[in-house]
PAROZA-554433 format. One record per residue (C-alpha): residue in three letters; x, y, z. Coordinates in steps of 0.5 Angstrom, whole numbers, plus 500, padded with zeros to 3 digits. Example, Ala and Ser with C-alpha at 12.3 -4.5 7.8 and 13.67 -1.06 7.14 Angstrom:
<zadrens>
<zadren><residuo>ALA</residuo><east>525</east><north>491</north><up>516</up></zadren>
<zadren><residuo>SER</residuo><east>527</east><north>498</north><up>514</up></zadren>
</zadrens>
This chain:
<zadrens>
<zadren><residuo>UNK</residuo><east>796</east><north>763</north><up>560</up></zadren>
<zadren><residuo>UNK</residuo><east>797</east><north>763</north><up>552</up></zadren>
<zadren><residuo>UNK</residuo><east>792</east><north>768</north><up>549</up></zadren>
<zadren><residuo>UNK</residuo><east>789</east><north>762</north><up>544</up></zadren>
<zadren><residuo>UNK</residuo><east>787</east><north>758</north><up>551</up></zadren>
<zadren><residuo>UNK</residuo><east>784</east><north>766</north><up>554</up></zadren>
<zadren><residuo>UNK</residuo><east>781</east><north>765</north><up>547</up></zadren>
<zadren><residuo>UNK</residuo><east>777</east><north>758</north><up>549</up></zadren>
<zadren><residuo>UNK</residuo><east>776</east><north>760</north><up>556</up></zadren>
<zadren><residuo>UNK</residuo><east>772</east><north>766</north><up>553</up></zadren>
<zadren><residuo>UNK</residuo><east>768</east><north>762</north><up>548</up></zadren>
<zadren><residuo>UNK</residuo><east>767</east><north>757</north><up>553</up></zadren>
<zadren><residuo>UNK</residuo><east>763</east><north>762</north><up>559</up></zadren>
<zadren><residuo>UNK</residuo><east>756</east><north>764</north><up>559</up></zadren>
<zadren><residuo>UNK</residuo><east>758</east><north>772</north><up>559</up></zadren>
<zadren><residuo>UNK</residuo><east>761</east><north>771</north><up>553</up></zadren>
<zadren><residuo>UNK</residuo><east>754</east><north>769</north><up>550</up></zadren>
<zadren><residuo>UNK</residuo><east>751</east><north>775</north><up>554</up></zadren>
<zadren><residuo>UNK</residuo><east>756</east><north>780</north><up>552</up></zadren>
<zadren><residuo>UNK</residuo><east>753</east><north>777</north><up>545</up></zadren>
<zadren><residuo>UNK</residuo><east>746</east><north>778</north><up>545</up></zadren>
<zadren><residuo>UNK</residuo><east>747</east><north>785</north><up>548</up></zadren>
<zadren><residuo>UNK</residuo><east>751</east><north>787</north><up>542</up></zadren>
<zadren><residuo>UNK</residuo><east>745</east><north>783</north><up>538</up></zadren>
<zadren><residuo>UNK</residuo><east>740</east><north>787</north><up>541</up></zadren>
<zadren><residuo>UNK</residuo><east>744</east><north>793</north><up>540</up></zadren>
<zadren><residuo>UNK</residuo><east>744</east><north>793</north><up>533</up></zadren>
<zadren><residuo>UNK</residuo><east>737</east><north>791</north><up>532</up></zadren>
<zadren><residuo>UNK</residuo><east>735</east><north>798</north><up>536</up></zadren>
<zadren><residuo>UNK</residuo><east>740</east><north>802</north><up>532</up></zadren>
<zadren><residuo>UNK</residuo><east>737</east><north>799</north><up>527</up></zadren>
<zadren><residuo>UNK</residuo><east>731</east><north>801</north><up>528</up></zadren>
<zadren><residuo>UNK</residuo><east>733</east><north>808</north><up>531</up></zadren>
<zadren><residuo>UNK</residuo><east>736</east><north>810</north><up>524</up></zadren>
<zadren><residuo>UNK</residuo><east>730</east><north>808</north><up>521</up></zadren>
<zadren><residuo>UNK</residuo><east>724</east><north>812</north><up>525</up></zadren>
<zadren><residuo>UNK</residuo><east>729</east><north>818</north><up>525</up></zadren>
<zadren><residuo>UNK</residuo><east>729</east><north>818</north><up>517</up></zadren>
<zadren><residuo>UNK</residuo><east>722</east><north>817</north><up>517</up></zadren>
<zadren><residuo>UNK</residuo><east>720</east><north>821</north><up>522</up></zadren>
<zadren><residuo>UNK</residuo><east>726</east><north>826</north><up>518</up></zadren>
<zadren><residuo>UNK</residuo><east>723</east><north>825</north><up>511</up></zadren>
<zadren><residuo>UNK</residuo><east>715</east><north>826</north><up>515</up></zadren>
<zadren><residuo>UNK</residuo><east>717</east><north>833</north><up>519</up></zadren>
<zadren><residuo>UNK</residuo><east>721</east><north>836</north><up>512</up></zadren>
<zadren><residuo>UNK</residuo><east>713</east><north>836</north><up>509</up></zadren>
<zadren><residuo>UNK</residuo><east>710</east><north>839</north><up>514</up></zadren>
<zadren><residuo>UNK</residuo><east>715</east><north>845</north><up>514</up></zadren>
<zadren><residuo>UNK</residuo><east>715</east><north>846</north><up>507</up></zadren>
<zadren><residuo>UNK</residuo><east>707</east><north>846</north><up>508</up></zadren>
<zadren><residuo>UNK</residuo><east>707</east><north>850</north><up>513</up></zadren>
<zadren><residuo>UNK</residuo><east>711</east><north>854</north><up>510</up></zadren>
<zadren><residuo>UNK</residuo><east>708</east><north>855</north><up>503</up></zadren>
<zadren><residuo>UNK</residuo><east>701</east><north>856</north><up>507</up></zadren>
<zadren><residuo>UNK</residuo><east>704</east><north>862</north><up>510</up></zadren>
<zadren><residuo>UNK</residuo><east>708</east><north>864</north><up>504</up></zadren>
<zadren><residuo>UNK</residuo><east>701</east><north>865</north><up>500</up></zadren>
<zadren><residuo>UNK</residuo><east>697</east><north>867</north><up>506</up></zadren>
<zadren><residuo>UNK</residuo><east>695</east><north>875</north><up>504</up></zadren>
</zadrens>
């Protein structure tokens, strides 16, 4: 069996699709991972300096 006719047996199965969506869905969360960890990132760097600048003024 030639590679090209591997190749069109591939496309042609369902698992092929599957294995599509799973990597589909894989970069949506990843996405979506990265994103909340630079937010949450940026959120908790603000916090500490508060904290930080509270009880650096604090006598």
């Amino acid at each position: 069996m030639s590679k090209f006719v591997a190749l069109k047996k591939f496309i042609k199965d369902q698992d092929g699709a599957a294995l599509a969506e799973y990597a589909v869905a894989l970069a949506v969360i990843t996405g979506a991972t990265i994103t909340a960890m630079q937010l949450l990132g940026t959120n908790i760097g603000k916090v500490v300096n508060s904290v930080a600048g509270v009880i650096q003024y604090t006598p």
